[in-house]
C-alpha positions as CSV (number, residue, x, y, z in Angstrom):
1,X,217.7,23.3,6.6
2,X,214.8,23.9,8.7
3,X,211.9,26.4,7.6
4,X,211.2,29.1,9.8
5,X,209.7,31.5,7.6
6,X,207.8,31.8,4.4
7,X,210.2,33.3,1.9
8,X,212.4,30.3,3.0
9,X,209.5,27.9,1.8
10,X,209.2,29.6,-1.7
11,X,213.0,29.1,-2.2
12,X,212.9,25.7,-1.5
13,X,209.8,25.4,-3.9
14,X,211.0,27.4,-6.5
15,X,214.5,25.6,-6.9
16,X,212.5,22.2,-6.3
17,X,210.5,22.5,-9.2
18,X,213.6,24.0,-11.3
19,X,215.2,20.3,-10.6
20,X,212.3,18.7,-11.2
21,X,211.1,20.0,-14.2
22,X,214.5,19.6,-15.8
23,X,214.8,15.9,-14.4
24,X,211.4,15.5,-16.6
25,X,212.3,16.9,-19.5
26,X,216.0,15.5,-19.9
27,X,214.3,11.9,-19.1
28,X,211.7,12.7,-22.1
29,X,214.9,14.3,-24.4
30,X,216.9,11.3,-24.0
31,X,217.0,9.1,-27.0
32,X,219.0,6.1,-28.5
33,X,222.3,7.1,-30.2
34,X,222.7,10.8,-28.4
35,X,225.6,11.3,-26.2
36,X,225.5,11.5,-22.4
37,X,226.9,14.7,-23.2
38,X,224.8,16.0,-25.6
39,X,221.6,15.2,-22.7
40,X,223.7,17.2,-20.2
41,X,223.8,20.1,-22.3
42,X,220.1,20.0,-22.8
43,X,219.9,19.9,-18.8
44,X,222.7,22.8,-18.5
45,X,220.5,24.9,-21.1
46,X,217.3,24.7,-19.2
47,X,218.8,25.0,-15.8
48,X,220.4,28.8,-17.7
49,X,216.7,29.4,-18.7
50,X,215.3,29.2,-15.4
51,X,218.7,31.0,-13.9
52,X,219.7,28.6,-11.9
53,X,222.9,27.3,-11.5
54,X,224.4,23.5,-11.7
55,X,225.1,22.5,-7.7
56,X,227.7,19.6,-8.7
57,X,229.5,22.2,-11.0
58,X,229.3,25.2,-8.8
59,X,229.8,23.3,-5.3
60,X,232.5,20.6,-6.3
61,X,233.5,21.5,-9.8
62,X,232.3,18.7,-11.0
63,X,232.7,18.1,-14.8
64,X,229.1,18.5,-16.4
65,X,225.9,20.1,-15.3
66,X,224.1,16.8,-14.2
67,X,225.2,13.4,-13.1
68,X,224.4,10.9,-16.1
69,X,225.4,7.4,-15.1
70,X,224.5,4.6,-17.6
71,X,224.2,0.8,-16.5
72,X,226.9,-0.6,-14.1
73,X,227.7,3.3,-13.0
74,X,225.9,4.4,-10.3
75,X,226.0,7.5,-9.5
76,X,228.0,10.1,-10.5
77,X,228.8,9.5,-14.0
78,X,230.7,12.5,-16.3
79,X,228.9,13.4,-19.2
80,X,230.9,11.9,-22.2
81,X,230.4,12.9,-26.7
82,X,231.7,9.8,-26.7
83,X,229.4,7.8,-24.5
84,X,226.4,6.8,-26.5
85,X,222.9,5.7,-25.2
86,X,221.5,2.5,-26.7
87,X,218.2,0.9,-26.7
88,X,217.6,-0.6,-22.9
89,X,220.5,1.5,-21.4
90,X,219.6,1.6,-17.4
91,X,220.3,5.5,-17.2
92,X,220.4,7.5,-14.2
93,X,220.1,11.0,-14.2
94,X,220.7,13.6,-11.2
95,X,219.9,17.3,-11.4
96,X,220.6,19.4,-8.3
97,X,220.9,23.1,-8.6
98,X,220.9,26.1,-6.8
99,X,218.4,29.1,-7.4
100,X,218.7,32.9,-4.9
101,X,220.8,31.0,-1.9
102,X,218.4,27.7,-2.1
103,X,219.5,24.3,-2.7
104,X,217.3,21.3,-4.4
105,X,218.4,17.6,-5.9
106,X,216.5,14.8,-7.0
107,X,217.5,12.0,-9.8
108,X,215.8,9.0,-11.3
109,X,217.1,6.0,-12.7
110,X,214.8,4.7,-16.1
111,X,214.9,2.1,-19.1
112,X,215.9,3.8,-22.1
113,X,213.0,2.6,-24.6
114,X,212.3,-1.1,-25.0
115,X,213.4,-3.0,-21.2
116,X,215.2,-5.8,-23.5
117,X,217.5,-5.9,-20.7
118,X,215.0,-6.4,-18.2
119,X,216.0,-3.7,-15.6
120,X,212.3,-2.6,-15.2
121,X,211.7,-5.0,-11.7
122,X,215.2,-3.1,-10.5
123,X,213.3,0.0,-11.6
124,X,210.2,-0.2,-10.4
125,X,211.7,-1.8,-6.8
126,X,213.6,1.2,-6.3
127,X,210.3,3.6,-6.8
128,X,208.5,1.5,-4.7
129,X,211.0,1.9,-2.1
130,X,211.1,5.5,-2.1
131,X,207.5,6.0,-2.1
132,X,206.8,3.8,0.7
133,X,209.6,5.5,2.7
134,X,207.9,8.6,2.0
135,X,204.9,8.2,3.4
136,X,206.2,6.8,6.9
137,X,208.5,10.0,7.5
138,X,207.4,12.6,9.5
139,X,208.7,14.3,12.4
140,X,210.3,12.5,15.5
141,X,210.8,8.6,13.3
142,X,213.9,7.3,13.6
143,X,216.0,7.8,10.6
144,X,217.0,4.1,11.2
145,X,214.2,2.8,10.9
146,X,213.4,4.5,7.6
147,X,217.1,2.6,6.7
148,X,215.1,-0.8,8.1
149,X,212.3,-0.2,5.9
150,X,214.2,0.7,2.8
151,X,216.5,-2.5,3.6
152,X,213.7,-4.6,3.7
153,X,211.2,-3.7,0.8
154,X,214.4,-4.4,-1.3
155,X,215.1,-7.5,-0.5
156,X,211.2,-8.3,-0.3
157,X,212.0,-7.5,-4.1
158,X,214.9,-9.4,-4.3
159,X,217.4,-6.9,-4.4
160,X,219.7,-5.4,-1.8
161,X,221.1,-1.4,-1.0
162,X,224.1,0.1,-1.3
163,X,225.5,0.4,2.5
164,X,228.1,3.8,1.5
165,X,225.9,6.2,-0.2
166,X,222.7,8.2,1.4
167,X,220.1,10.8,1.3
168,X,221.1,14.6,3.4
169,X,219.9,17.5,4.5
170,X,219.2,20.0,2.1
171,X,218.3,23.8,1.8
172,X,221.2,26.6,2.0
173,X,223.6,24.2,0.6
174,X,224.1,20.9,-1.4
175,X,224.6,18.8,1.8
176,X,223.5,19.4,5.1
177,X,222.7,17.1,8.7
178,X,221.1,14.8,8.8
179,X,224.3,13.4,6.5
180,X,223.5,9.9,6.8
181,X,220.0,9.2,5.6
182,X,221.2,5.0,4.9
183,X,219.2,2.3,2.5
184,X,219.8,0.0,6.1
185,X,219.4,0.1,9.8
186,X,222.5,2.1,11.6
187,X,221.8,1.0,14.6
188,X,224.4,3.7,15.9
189,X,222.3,6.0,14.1
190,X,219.6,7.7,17.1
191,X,218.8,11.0,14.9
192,X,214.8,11.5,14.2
193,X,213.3,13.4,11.7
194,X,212.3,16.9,12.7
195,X,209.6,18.9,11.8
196,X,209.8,22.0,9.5
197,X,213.5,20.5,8.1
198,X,214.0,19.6,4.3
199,X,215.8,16.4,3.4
200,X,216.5,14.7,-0.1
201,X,215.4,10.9,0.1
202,X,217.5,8.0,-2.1
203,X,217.1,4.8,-3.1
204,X,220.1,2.6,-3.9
205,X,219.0,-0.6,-4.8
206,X,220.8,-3.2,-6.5
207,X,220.9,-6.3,-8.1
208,X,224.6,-7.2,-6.6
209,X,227.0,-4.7,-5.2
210,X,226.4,-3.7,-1.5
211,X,229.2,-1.1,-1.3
212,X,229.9,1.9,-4.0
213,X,233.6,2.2,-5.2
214,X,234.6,5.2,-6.9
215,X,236.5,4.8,-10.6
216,X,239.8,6.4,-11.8
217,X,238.6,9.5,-12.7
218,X,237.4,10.8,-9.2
219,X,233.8,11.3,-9.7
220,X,232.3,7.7,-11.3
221,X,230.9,5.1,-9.0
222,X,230.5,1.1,-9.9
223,X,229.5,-1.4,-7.4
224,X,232.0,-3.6,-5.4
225,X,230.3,-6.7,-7.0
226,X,229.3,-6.0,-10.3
227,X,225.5,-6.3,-11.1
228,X,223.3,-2.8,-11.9
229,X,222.0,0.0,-9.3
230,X,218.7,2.0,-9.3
231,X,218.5,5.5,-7.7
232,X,215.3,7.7,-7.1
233,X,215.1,11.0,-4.9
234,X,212.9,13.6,-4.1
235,X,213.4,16.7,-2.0
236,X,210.9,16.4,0.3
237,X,209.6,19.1,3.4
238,X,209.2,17.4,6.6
239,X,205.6,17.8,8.3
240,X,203.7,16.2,11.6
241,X,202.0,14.2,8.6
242,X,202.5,13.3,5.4
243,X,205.9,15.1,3.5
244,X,205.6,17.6,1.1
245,X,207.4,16.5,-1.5
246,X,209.0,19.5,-3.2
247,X,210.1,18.3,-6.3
248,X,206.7,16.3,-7.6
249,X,207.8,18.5,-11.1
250,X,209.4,15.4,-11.7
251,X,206.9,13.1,-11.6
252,X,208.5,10.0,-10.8
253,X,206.2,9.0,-8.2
């Protein structure tokens, strides 16, 4: 959405530290041996307290409050009692949620306790990523050429992006234009960043997969080659200089 007037910027601040604040406390509330659904309840609860409501539950009826995806899942993963986190579980958690007509989403993907896994370098590649994709937006780049960068500090890393999932527009609803905010250089892709518009910015980064394939039950997605997938966003306000990013309540960066 773009932000014309003040009352629109509180919305979008208010439901950005909502998300944020309950990304940070379901990261610190997860533990070894709880259920993925037992962690969404914990999000739902908080999301009640600050009346808000779930996005993925109101806007697609989506089965749980939160997305909680856990190793090879990327993204969209359906809270499960029977789906138990272990000890270095890569876990991905995305909150979005709408407060009073405004829209905000972020996730972060994190090492459950001790990395005996080693999926910290994924980790920490797919922070880096977002961070230094961060700081280059402002208004008129090339939303390409964020792609490009994003592209490149991954593989700099070692790693490469998921080619099917994005970053959007974001503000009166869930998903708005810009639609296609890629991990890679669309070079079909002339849209710039404007000035005064909110976006949520994603990392996909991964040890294998390029492409995202959704499961059997509709709403999971695994990668086409196997491997594991990091994910970090922010909801961030576009400015002539440095973003605001909305939901630092998260403190992932």
């Amino acid at each position: 959405m773009s932000i014309t007037k003040e009352s629109e910027l509180v919305g979008m601040q208010e439901i950005s530290k909502v998300v944020g604040t309950t990304l940070s406390k379901m990261m610190a509330f997860a533990k070894p041996g709880m259920s993925t659904k037992e962690l969404d309840n914990f999000g739902g609860e908080l999301l009640k307290k600050y009346g808000a409501q779930s996005a993925p539950y109101v806007t697609y009826g989506f089965p749980g409050w939160t997305c909680i995806s856990v190793n090879n899942e990327i993204a969209h993963g359906i809270p499960s009692a029977t789906k138990i986190l272990k000890e270095g579980d890569l876990v991905n958690i995305d909150v979005s949620a709408e407060l009073n007509g405004f829209f905000g989403d972020n996730g972060s993907s994190f090492v459950l306790g001790k990395d005996i896994h080693q999926h910290q370098p994924l980790v920490d590649a797919s922070k880096d990523t977002l961070l230094k994709a961060i700081r280059q937006i402002r208004g008129g780049v090339k939303i390409a050429d964020i792609g490009h960068l994003m592209e490149t500090n991954a593989k700099k890393a070692g790693f490469k992006v998921i080619k099917n999932l994005a970053g959007h527009g974001i503000g009166r609803s869930l998903h708005e234009k810009p639609e296609n905010i890629l991990n890679y250089r669309d070079r079909f892709n002339r849209q710039r960043f404007k000035k005064n518009t909110v976006v949520a910015i994603e990392t996909f980064i991964s040890t294998r997969s390029d492409y995202a394939l959704e499961m059997a039950d509709g709403w999971t997605l695994v990668g086409n080659k196997g491997g594991f997938v990091t994910q970090h966003e922010h909801t961030i306000l576009i400015t002539d200089g440095a973003p605001i990013i909305l939901t630092s309540s998260n403190g992932i960066l």
